[in-house]
N, C-alpha and C positions, 0 to 999 in steps of 0.2 A: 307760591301756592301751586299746589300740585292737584290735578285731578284725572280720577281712574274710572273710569267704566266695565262695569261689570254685568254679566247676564241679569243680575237683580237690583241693582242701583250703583248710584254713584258717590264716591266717598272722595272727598277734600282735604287735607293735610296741608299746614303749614310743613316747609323743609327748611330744618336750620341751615346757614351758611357755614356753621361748624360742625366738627366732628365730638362731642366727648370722648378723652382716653386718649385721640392722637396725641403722637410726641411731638413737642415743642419744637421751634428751630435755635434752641438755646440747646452749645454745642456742647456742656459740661453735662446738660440734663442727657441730650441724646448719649454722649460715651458712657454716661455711667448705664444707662440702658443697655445699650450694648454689649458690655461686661459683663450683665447679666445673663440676657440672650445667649449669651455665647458662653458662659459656664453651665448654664441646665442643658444645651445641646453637646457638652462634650464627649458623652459616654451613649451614644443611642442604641437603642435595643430595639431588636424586630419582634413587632406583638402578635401573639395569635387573638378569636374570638375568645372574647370570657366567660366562663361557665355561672350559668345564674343559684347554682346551688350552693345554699349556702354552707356548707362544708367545705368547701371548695372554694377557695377566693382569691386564686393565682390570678392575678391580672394577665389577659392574653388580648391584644389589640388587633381589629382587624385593620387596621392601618399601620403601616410601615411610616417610623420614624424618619426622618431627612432631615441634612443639617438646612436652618436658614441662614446665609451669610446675614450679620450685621446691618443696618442701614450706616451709614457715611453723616458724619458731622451735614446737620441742616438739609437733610435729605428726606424728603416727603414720601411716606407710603407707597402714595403715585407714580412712583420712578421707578418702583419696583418692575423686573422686567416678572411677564407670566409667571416662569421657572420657579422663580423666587417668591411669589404672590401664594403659587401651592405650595409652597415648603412651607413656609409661614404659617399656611391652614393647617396646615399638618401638625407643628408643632402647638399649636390652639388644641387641635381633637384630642393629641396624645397628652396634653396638661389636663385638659377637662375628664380624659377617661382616667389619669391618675387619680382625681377627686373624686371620679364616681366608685373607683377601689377601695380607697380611704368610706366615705361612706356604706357601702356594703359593710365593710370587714368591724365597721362600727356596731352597724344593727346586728350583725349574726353573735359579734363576741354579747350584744347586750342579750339576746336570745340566749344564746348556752348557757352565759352568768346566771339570769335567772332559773333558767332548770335544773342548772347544778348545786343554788343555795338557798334557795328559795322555797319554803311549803306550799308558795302559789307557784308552777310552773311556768305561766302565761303571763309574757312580757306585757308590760303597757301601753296602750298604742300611743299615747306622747311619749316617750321615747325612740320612739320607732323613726320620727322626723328628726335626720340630724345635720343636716345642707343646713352651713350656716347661714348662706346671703338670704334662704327662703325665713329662717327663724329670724333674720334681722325686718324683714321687709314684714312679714305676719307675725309681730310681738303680741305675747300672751293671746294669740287665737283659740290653742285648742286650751286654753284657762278660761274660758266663755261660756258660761252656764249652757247653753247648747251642744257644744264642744265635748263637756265633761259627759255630758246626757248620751251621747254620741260613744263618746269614750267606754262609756260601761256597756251601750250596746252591742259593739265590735266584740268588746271582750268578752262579756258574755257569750256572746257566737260563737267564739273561738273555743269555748269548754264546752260546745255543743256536738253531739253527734254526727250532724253533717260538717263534712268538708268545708273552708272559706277559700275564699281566692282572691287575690293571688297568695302567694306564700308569706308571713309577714316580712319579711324582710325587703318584699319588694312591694307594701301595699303605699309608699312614698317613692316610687322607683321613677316616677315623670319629674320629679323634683329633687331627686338627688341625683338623673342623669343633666339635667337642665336646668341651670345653676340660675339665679334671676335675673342676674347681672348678663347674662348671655342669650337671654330670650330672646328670638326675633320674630316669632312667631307661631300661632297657638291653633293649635287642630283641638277642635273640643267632640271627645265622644259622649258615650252615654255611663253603660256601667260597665264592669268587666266582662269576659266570655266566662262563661262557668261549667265549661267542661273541663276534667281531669287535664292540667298540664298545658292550658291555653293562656291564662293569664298570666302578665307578667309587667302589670303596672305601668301602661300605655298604652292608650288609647289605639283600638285598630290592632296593634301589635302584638304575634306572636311569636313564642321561639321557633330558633330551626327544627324542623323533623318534624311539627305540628302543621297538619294539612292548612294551606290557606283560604282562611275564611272570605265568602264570596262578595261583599265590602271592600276588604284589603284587595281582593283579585281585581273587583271594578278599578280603582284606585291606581295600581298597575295598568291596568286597559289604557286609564286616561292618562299615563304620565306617556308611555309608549307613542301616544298620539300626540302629545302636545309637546314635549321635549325630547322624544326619541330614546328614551331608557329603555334599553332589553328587559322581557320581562323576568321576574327573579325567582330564586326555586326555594325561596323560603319566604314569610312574612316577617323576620325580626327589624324592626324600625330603630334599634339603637344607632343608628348611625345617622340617624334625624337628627333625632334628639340629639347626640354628642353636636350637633352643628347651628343647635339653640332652635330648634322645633318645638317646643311645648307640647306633647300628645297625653293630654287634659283628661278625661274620663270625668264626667261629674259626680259621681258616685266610686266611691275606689275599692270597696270589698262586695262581695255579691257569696250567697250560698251557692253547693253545687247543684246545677239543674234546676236554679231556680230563678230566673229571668229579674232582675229590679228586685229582688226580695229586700235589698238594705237600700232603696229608695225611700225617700222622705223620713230621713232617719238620723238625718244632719248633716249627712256626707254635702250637700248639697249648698246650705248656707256659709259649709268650709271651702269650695270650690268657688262659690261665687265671691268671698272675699282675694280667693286667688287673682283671679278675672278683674276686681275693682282695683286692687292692690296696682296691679301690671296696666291697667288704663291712667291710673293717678301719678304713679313715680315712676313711668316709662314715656318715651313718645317714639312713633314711627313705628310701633309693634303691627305688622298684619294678623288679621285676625279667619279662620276660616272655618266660616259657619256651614256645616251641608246638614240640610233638612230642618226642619220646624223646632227640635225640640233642641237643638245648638244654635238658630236663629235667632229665639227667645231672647240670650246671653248679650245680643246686643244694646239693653238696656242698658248694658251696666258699663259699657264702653264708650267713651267719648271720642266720639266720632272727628274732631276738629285737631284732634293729635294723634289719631291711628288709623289704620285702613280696615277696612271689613270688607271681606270679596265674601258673597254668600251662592249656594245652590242646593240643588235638590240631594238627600242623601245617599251616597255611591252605593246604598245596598238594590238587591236586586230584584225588589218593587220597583223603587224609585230612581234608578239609575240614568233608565233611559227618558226620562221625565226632567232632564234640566244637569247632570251631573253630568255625562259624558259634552264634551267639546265648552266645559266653564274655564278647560284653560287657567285654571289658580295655580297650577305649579310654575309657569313659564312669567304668568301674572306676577307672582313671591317673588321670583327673582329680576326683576324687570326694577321691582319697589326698590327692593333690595342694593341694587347696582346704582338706583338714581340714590339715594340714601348715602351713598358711599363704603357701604356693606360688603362681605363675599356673601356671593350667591349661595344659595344650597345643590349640594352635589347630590342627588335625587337619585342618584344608580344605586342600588344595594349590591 
């Protein structure tokens, strides 16, 4: 039994003495592993960042591939030396940002398809989720009389005058970078930003070259003081996410210049079965609640197999009101490491 202290309470976790997914000390299972390993690392390529337009869907990583040697017949994770510990993460992000390509280049072909044969232009938004571990874990959700209700609203919006955000193709963009099976833990915001060219389907997150919002800046402030991350010249969070961050939004489309307009509109009873889904068929998930209206969500989390570190909201009412010096990033990875996890690499 593990217990954690945090500025707002404290939260209890049982910790298994196993890992799910380690490899075995059975040496036939570990070489053929290995074999594997060591044939998707033979050919590595240096990635750039990826462009989020969907026109454009050359995979470019900002991580650089690295080979991992092998593990050794009945040799445990743990012997890994450092060197090889990051290689290994490496080869993790640069598998998960192949998936998050595959996904993109899904929803943009299912976008042009429809424009180019279709008398209705506009995609369906069930189609638009197409991460398969999320459609495994949330079977027939958006088929949910709320769901559909939901579904003709979006769409509807989308043949409306005003602008929607983000772009479709990224309005599942927290769940097709963050696969379920890789969750470790879930930053919940509110709704999109809804200015021209700021969304981009997580939570806090904006692309490069878009000024960053004074939220994400706090955010920055507290990671600088609590883990020593230089602060960054851009707000893009995909590198969270590729490392199993959750950056949740409970509402995932918004008009433009229009604050919560697609609030209580169902976005909301589809996010919270997110949140239930990931407290029932996960354990050891932390969870990171700032301000009251992401607090809330604790309902819906059982607390006896997950962490909840909560404070006040990093924006800049509430920042200096319990968010700066809450210490959750150093916290994350503290969980993390006793778990038997990699930590999160928090530098952008």
């Amino acid at each position: 039994m593990v217990t954690l202290g945090t500025r707002d309470r404290k939260c209890m976790i049982n910790v298994p003495n196993y890992l799910p997914g380690l490899p075995t000390s059975n040496p036939e299972a570990m070489a053929s592993s290995s074999k594997a390993l060591g044939e998707l690392l033979r050919s590595p390529k240096r990635l750039r960042p990826i462009s989020l337009s969907p026109e454009s869907m050359t995979l470019k990583s900002p991580l650089s591939t690295l080979h991992a040697p092998p593990l050794a017949a009945g040799e445990h994770p743990s012997a890994l030396t450092s060197e090889q510990a990051k290689r290994a993460k490496r080869v993790d992000a640069d598998r998960s940002l192949s998936r998050w390509k595959r996904n993109l280049s899904i929803c943009s072909e299912r976008i042009a398809t429809r424009k180019g044969t279709h008398s209705d232009p506009y995609v369906k938004l069930g189609e638009l989720l197409v991460e398969e571990t999320w459609l495994e874990a949330l079977p027939g959700e958006l088929q949910k009389p709320y769901a559909q209700n939901l579904c003709r609203f979006v769409e509807m919006e989308m043949r409306g005058s005003v602008p929607i955000y983000p772009p479709p193709h990224l309005i599942f963009n927290a769940l097709h970078l963050t696969s379920f099976d890789e969750v470790k833990a879930v930053i919940i915001g509110q709704d999109p930003y809804h200015g021209p060219g700021q969304a981009m389907g997580l939570a806090f997150s904006v692309p490069e070259g878009i000024k960053i919002p004074s939220s994400l800046r706090n955010m920055f402030k507290e990671l600088q003081q609590d883990v020593g991350c230089s602060l960054p010249s851009h707000g893009n969070l995909e590198r969270w996410a590729l490392q199993g961050i959750l950056l949740l939004n409970t509402a995932l489309t918004v008009r433009e210049h229009q604050a919560n307009s697609h609030a209580k509109k169902g976005w909301e009873m589809f996010t919270d079965a997110i949140i239930q889904t990931i407290s029932q068929r996960k354990t050891g998930v932390i969870f990171l609640l700032w301000g009251n209206y992401a607090q809330v969500k604790s309902r819906l989390i059982d607390e006896s197999k997950h962490h909840i570190l909560m404070a006040a909201h990093p924006s800049g009412l509430s920042a200096n009101r319990g968010f700066f010096g809450c210490r959750h990033f150093s916290q994350t990875n503290k969980i993390l490491k006793r778990l038997g996890l990699s930590p999160i690499d928090w530098q952008l």
